[in-house]
C-alpha positions as CSV (number, residue, x, y, z in Angstrom):
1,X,-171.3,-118.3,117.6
2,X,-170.4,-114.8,117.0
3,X,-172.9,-112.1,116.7
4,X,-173.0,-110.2,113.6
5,X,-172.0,-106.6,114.0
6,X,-172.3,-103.8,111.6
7,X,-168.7,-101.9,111.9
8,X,-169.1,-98.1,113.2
9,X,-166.8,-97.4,110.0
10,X,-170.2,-98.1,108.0
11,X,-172.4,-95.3,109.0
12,X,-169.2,-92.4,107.6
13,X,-169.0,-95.0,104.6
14,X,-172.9,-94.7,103.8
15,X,-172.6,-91.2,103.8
16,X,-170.0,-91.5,101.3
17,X,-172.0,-93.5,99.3
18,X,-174.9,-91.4,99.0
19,X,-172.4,-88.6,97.9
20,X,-171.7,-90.8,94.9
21,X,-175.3,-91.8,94.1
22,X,-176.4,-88.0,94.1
23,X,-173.5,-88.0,91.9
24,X,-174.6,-90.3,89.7
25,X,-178.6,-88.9,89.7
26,X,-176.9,-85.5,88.7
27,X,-175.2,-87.0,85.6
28,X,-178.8,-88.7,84.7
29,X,-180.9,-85.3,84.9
30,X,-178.5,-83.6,83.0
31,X,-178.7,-86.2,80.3
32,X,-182.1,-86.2,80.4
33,X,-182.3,-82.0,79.7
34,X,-183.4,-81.7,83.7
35,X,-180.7,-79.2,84.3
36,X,-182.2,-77.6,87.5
37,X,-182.8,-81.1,89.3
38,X,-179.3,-82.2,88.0
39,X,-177.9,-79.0,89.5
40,X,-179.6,-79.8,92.8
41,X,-178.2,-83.0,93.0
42,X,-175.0,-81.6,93.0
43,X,-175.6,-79.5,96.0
44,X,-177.5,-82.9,97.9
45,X,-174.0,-84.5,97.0
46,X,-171.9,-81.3,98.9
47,X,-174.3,-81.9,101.7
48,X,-173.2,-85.8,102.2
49,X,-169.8,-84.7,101.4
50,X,-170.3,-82.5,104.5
51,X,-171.4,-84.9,106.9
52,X,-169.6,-87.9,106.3
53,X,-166.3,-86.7,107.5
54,X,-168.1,-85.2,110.8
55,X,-169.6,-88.8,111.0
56,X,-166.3,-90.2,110.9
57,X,-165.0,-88.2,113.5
58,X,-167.8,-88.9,115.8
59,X,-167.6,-92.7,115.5
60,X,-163.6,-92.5,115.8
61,X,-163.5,-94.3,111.9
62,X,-161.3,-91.9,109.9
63,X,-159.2,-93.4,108.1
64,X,-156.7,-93.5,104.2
65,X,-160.1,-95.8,102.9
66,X,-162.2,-93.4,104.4
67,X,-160.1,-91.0,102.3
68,X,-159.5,-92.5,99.4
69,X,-163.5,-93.1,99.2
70,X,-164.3,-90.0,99.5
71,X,-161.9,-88.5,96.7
72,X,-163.9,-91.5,94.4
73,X,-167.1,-90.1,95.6
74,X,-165.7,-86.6,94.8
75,X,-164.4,-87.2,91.7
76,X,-167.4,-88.1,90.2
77,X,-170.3,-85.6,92.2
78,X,-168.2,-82.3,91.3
79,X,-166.1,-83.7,88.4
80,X,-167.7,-85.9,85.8
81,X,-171.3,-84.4,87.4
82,X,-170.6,-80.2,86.9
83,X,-168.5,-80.9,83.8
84,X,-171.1,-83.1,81.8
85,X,-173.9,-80.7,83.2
86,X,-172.4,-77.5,81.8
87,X,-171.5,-79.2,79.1
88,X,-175.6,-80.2,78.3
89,X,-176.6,-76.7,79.5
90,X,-174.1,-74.5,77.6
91,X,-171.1,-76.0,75.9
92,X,-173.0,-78.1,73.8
93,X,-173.4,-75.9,70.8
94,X,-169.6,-75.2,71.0
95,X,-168.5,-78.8,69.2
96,X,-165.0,-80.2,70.2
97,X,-164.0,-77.0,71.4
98,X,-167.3,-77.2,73.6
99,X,-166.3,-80.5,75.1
100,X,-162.6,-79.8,76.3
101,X,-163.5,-76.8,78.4
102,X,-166.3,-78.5,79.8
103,X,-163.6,-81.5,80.1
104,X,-161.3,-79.1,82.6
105,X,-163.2,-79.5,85.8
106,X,-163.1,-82.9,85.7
107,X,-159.4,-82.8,84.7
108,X,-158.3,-80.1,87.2
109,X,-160.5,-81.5,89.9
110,X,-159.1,-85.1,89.5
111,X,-155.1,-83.3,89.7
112,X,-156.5,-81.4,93.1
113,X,-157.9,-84.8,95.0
114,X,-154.8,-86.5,94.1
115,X,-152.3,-84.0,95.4
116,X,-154.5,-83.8,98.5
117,X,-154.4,-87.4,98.9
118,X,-150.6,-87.5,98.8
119,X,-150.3,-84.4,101.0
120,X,-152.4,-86.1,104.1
121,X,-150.6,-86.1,106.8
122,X,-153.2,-86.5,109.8
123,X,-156.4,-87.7,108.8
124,X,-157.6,-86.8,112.3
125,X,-156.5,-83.1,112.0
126,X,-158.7,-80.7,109.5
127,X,-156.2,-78.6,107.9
128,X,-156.8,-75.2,105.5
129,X,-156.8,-76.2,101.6
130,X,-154.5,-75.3,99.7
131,X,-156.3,-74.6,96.4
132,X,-160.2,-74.1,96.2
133,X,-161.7,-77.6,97.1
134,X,-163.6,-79.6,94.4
135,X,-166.8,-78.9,95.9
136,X,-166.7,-75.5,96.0
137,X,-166.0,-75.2,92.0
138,X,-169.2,-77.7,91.5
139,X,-171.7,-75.9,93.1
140,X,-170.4,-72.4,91.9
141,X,-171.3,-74.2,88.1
142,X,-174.4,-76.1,89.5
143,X,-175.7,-72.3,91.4
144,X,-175.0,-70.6,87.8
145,X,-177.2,-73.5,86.3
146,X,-179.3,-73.4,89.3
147,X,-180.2,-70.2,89.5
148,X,-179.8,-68.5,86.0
149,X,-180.6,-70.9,83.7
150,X,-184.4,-70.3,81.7
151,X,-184.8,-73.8,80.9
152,X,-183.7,-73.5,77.3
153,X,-180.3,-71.4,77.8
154,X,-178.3,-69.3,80.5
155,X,-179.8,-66.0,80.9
156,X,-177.1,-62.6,80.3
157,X,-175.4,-61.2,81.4
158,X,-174.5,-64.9,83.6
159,X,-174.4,-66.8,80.2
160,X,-170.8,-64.0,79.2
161,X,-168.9,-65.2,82.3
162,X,-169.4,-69.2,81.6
163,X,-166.4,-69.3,79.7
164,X,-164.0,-67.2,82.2
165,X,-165.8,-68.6,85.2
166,X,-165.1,-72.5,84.4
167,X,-161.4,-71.9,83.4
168,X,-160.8,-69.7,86.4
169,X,-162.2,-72.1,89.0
170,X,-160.0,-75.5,87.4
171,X,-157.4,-73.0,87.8
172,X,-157.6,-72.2,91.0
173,X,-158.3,-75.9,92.2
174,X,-154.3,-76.8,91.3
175,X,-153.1,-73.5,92.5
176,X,-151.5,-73.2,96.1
177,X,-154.3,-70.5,97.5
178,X,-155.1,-71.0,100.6
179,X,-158.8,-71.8,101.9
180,X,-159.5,-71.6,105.6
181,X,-161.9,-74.7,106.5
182,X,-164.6,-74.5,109.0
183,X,-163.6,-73.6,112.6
184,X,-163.7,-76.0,115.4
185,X,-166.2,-74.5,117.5
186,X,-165.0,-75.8,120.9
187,X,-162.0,-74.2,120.2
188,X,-163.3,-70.6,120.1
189,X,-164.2,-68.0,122.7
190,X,-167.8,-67.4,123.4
191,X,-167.8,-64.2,121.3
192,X,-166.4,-65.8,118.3
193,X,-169.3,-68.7,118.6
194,X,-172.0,-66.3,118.8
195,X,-170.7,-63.7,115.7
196,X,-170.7,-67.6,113.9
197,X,-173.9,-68.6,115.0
198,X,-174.9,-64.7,114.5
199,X,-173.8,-64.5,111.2
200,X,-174.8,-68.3,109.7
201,X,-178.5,-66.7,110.5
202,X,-178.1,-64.3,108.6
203,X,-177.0,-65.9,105.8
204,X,-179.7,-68.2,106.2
205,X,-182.0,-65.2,105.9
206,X,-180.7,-63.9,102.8
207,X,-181.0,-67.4,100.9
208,X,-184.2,-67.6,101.9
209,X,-185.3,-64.1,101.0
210,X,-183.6,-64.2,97.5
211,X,-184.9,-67.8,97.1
212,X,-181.3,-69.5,97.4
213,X,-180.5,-66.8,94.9
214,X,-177.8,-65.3,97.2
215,X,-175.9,-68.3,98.0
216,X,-174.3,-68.5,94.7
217,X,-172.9,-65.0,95.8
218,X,-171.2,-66.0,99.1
219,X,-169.9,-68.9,97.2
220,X,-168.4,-66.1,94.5
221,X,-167.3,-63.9,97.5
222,X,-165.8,-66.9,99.2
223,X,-163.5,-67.7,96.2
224,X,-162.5,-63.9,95.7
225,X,-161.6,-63.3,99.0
226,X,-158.7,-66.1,99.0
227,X,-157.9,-65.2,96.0
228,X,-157.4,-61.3,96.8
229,X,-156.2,-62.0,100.1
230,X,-153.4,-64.2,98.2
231,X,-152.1,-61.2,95.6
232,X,-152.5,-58.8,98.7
233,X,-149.3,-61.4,100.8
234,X,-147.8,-61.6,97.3
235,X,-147.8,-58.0,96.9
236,X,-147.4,-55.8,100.4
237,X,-146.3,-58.8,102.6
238,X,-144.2,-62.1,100.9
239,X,-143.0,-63.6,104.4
240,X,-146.4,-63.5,105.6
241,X,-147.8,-65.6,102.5
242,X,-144.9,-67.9,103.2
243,X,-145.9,-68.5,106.7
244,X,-149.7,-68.3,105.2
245,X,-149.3,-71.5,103.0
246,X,-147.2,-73.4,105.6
């Protein structure tokens, strides 16, 4: 008799899974008027988002149903969640008009995993995005919840750049800016480790000094700086943008 064995694919899978159920709590909280919590949900769904393609890699599992799953689990923790949530928090007092601009980071978002998952080409290689990823654009709208939200509306001047800030960021997610993904640390010098490691601390001190505060800053600083370095190619340099978004 064979032994039962749980397959190595399963513990990449879980992850995924948990991405989806976070997911799922977010949409609940924000139903429910919990906007904060629902926001937070969001950003414990990024975090499983995070590690479940690191566990794949480390177990040797990657694969196109790895892939696939994780655009499912993606489509509904920074789709359907961030739309419906700042659609509760903000957009609800806007009517019809209030529900098809919440509507477009779920639309947009949906258009960006599915051109990814046609434009995989080696699910073992980590290549730059080309467009700002999903996640990024839900935890920019769950930080301005998050973070600037009194409990009964968005605070000013945050609650003026709603409206700009949700139709930018769909934008974006179905343009062809590029964003860099994480390094590979084993394939940097030791100096470039240690001004990584140097300036992760640092970060981590500012979020915890400004109570998670500044992290919805890098996030805005992150987006601005592919989108300025894209314009700056476009403007001074075109051959270099070409080679940029090859």
């Amino acid at each position: 008799m064979s032994k039962f064995r749980i397959p190595k694919s399963t513990i990449p899978n879980t992850a995924t899974s948990l991405n989806i159920l976070s997911g799922f709590l977010a949409i609940i909280f924000a139903s429910e008027g919990n906007f904060h919590l629902s926001a937070l949900f969001i950003f414990i769904a990024t975090f499983f988002d995070l590690i479940d393609g690191l566990l794949a890699r480390l177990t040797k599992t990657a694969s196109m149903f790895g892939v696939e799953l994780d655009s499912l689990a993606d489509i509904v923790s920074f789709g359907v969640a961030p739309s419906f949530l700042i659609y509760k928090a903000y957009f609800i007092d806007y009517g019809y008009i209030g529900i098809l601009i919440s509507s477009l980071p779920l639309i947009f978002g949906a258009l960006r995993l599915a051109r990814f998952n046609v434009q995989v080409e080696d699910i073992k290689i980590k290549q730059d995005f080309f467009g700002l990823p999903i996640p990024i654009s839900a935890i920019t709208i769950a930080s301005i919840v998050l973070f600037y939200h009194n409990g009964i509306s968005i605070i000013k001047p945050f609650s003026y750049i709603i409206l700009p800030a949700v139709i930018i960021l769909s934008l974006l997610m179905v343009s062809n800016i590029r964003y860099n993904t994480l390094p590979k640390m084993k394939s940097l010098n030791l100096f470039s480790k240690i001004s990584i490691y140097l300036g992760a601390l640092i970060l981590i001190v500012l979020v915890y000094l400004t109570e998670g505060e500044a992290f919805f800053y890098m996030i805005v600083f992150h987006i601005l700086f592919g989108l300025l370095r894209h314009i700056y190619f476009m403007i001074f340099n075109s051959s270099d943008l070409k080679m940029a978004n090859k």
